[in-house]
C-alpha positions, 0 to 999 in steps of 0.5 A: 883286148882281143881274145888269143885265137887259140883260146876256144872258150872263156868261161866264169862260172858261180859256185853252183857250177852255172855260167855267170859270163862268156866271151861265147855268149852262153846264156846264163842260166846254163849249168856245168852238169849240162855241158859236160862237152866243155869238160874233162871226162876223168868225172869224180864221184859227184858227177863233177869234173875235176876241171871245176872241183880242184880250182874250187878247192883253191888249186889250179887245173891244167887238163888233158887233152879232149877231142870234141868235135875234131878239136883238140881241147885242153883246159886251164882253169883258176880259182876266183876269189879267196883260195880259201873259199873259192867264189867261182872259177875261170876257164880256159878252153885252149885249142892245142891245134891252132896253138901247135900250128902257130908254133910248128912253122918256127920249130920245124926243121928237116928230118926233126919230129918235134911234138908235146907230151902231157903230165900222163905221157899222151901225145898233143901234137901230129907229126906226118913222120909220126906212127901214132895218133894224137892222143896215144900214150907213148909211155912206152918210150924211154924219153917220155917214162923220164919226163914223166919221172922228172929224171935227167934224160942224157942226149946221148942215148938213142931210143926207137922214136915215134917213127920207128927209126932208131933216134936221139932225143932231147926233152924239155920240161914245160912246168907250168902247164905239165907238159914236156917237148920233145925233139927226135932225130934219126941217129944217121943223119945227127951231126954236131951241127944238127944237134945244137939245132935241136937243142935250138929248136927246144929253147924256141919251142920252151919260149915261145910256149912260155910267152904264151902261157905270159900272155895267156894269164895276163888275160886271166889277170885283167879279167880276174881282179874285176871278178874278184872285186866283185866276189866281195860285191855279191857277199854284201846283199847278205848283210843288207847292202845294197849298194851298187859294185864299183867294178869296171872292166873293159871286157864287154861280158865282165862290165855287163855282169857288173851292170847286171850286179847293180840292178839286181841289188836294186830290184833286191832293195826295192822288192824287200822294201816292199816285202817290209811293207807289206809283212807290216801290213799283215803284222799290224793288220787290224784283222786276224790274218791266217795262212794255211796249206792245201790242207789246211794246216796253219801256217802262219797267223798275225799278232791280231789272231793271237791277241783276239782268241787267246792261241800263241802262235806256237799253238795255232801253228801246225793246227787247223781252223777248226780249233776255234769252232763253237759247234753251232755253225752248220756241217754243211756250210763248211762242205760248201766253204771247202768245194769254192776255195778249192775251185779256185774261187773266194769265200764270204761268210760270217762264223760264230767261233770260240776263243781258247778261253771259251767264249763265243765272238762273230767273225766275218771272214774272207778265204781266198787260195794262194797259186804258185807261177803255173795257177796250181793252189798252194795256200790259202789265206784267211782273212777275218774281221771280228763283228761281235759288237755289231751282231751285238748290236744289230741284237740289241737293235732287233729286239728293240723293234721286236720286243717291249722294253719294259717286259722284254716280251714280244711286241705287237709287231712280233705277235703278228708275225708269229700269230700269221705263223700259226694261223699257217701251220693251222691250216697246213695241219688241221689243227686247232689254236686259241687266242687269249686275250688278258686285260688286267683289272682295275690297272689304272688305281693301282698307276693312280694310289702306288705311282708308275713305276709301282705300276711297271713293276706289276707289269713285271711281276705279271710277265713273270708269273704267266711266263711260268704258265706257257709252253716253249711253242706258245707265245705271251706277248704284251699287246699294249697298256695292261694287255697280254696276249696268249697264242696257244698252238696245236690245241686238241680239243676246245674244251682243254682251254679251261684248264690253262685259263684255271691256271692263270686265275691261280697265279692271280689269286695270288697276292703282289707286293708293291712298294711295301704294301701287299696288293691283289690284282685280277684279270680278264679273259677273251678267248677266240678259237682258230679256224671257228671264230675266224681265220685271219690275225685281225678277226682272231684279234678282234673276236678275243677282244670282243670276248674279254670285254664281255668278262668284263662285264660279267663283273671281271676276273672271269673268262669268256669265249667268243660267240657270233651273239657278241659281236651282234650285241657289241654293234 
């Protein structure tokens, strides 16, 4: 169907005012505010007009006239959908210009100004015997106050008409769009046989007006009941419907909104299908997932975060990260932390945290920020996988390579490190260290009489009892065997070392008691003095041995320092 050429514009607008469909091509993402030119200026408090909020409340609109752009406009505009709740309007942009210029040639006759009047008394049409423009308000006139009054207007009385002259008059209500015709002719030239051509000029002009409000709302017809077929359609993606509309129109617009309807469900269905994996991706995640703003307040965290710290989600929501911070990991890991993801850029790192019931776990943890369409940070997500069994492990694994099993004491691989460390500090701050080296005394009886096992447990007991002798700088280390090693750091003078080898012949002197029976073991002390007696972890070593060998055969459980004089006997 051809689109009536009086109508200048056809318009269905959605709820929110915006353009859904056009015969004029308007894109779609315009809105009524913005086009206030296709209006009627009678605006309503909301900025609104009338010509959309009256068909929205269920009612239909008949405008008045509007010159825009030397057009003379008005508009018919109806509710689509339920009356009760509206989904959209249709409007109508009829131009009273083409209309009156395709009526006037059948109405116009000689001597007779024939012209519309709107609901407020506002002239529509131009007559070239008229005084008056389009537009005028001509209330003045008698005719027009009785239009407008719905009163009867006798054809016998005469009034000063529109052209000054003293006229008859006849007037002929158009109810469906509130507007009268109005026929004049000058009192000198009425006759009887002029005056039924005015009243059959009248009955055309009331026909010809009615076939065209007909043929106008056939077309609002056959464009309304797709339009409501789909008002139902675009209720049903609410409830998770998403099946395609069966609305078929043969308006080229109507069809395409149709078209559009359908892949905009589609890409509806297939988007929430991948949200739903997705959000079931975070939800069952084996990770704890936390969302947070650019301030780091949480947002949102997963099921896992809740289950591995002990925070409901009610707790951790409104809360920053922080809650779950131990107080062991460094301030300035956190500064470093907060300037790369607010650069835009991903964080790695591990934090050793604690849940809300107390207890500490390692976490590896992954932060990225979250950019909205413009890359401005609005988010950022936190991504963290617990490693509390690893670092436990790589514990467990470390101290197996590092200490011995039976002591838990440094091994020798770990004594030579930390003996290399103070031979560093030595030389850096000029200070002394001595070196004691402690084999104990007739060892191998005590494996031979009691048993192994009996013999683990004085290696025990040993370690136990010198532990209590060392400082928290020193390290006792097992060197092997029945051996021990004493590192004493930032030793003052040589001659404080007796006191702490006095000390250890104290803890000996003591008895032990080995499978029941009360036993006494003592040892024997070499002793080599850095940087005197050497100044690098072989020699120091080496010496040590050398001096406690000596003790040795100086009938054991005594002491010696090293001596150059030692070394010459021992080659």
């Amino acid at each position: 169907m051809k689109r009536v050429g009086a109508i200048n514009t056809l318009l269905i607008l959605g709820a929110d005012g915006g353009i859904i469909s056009s015969l004029d091509h308007f894109r779609s993402d315009r809105f009524i505010e913005n086009y206030q030119w296709l209006l009627s200026n009678d605006l309503i408090p909301d900025k609104l007009s009338a010509t959309f909020v009256i068909p929205m409340h269920g009612r239909t609109y008949i405008g008045p006239i509007t010159n825009y752009a030397g057009f003379q406009l008005f508009d018919i505009v109806v509710p689509v959908g339920p009356l009760e709740h509206p989904t959209g309007v249709l409007l109508a942009k009829v131009d009273a210009t083409i209309l009156w210029q395709t009526l006037e040639p059948r109405l116009a006759r000689p001597g007779v100004i024939t012209y519309l009047v709107d609901g407020r008394g506002s002239i529509l049409t131009p007559h070239a015997d008229m005084k008056y423009d389009v537009g005028h308000l001509a209330t003045p006139l008698d005719i027009i106050r009785a239009l407008l009054a719905d009163s009867d207007w006798k054809v016998e009385r005469t009034y000063k008409g529109l052209s000054g002259n003293i006229v008859f008059g006849t007037v002929s209500p158009i109810n469906i769009v509130n507007w009268g015709v109005i026929s004049e002719i000058p009192q000198q030239q009425i006759t009887k046989h002029i005056y039924n051509i005015l009243l059959q000029i009248t009955a055309i002009t009331v026909g010809v007006l009615s076939i065209f409000t007909f043929l106008g709302l056939a077309l609002v017809k056959r464009i309304i009941n797709p339009i409501e077929l789909l008002s139902s359609d675009f209720k049903r993606p609410g409830n998770r419907d998403y099946s395609p509309s069966q609305a078929v129109s043969s308006i080229k617009e109507l069809q395409s909104l149709t078209d559009g309807f359908n892949s905009m469900v589609s890409d509806i269905n297939n988007n929430e299908q991948q949200l739903h994996k997705l959000t079931l991706a975070v939800e069952q995640s084996p990770n704890s997932v936390v969302i947070t703003d650019i301030k780091g307040n949480i947002e949102y965290v997963n099921p896992r975060f809740t289950k591995l710290t002990g925070y409901t989600y009610e707790e951790a929501i409104g809360q920053k990260p922080q809650i779950l911070e131990s107080g062991i990991n460094k301030p300035e890991s956190y500064k470093q932390l907060w300037d790369t993801i607010t650069s835009g850029k991903e964080w790695r790192g591990e934090f050793y945290n604690k849940k809300k019931n107390g207890e500490f776990y390692w976490e590896n943890a992954s932060i990225s920020p979250l950019t909205n369409e413009e890359g401005v940070i609005t988010h950022f997500i936190i991504i963290m996988e617990d490693i509390t069994e690893r670092k436990n492990s790589e514990e467990i694994i470390l101290k197996m390579a590092y200490h011995d099993q039976l002591t838990g004491l440094p091994n020798r691989t770990l004594l030579i490190d930390r003996l290399n460390q103070l031979l560093a500090r030595g030389r850096r701050n000029k200070s002394l260290a001595a070196i004691l080296f402690l084999d104990l005394d007739n060892f191998k009886n005590i494996n031979d009489s009691l048993g192994h096992a009996e013999g683990d447990n004085l290696l025990k007991e040993v370690t136990e009892r010198l532990k209590k002798l060392t400082r928290s700088s020193d390290t006792l280390a097992r060197h092997g065997g029945d051996e021990f090693i004493i590192l004493i750091e930032d030793l003052k003078r040589v001659e404080n070392i007796t006191k702490v080898v006095e000390h250890i012949f104290s803890e000996f002197k003591k008895p032990f008691v080995l499978n029941g029976q009360v036993c006494f073991v003592s040892t024997s002390i070499g002793i080599s003095i850095f940087p005197d007696d050497g100044e690098d972890v072989n020699t120091l070593l080496k010496n040590a041995d050398i001096a406690m060998y000596r003790a040795k055969e100086d009938g054991k459980n005594t002491y010696h320092l090293y001596e150059p004089a030692m070394t010459e006997r021992t080659i």
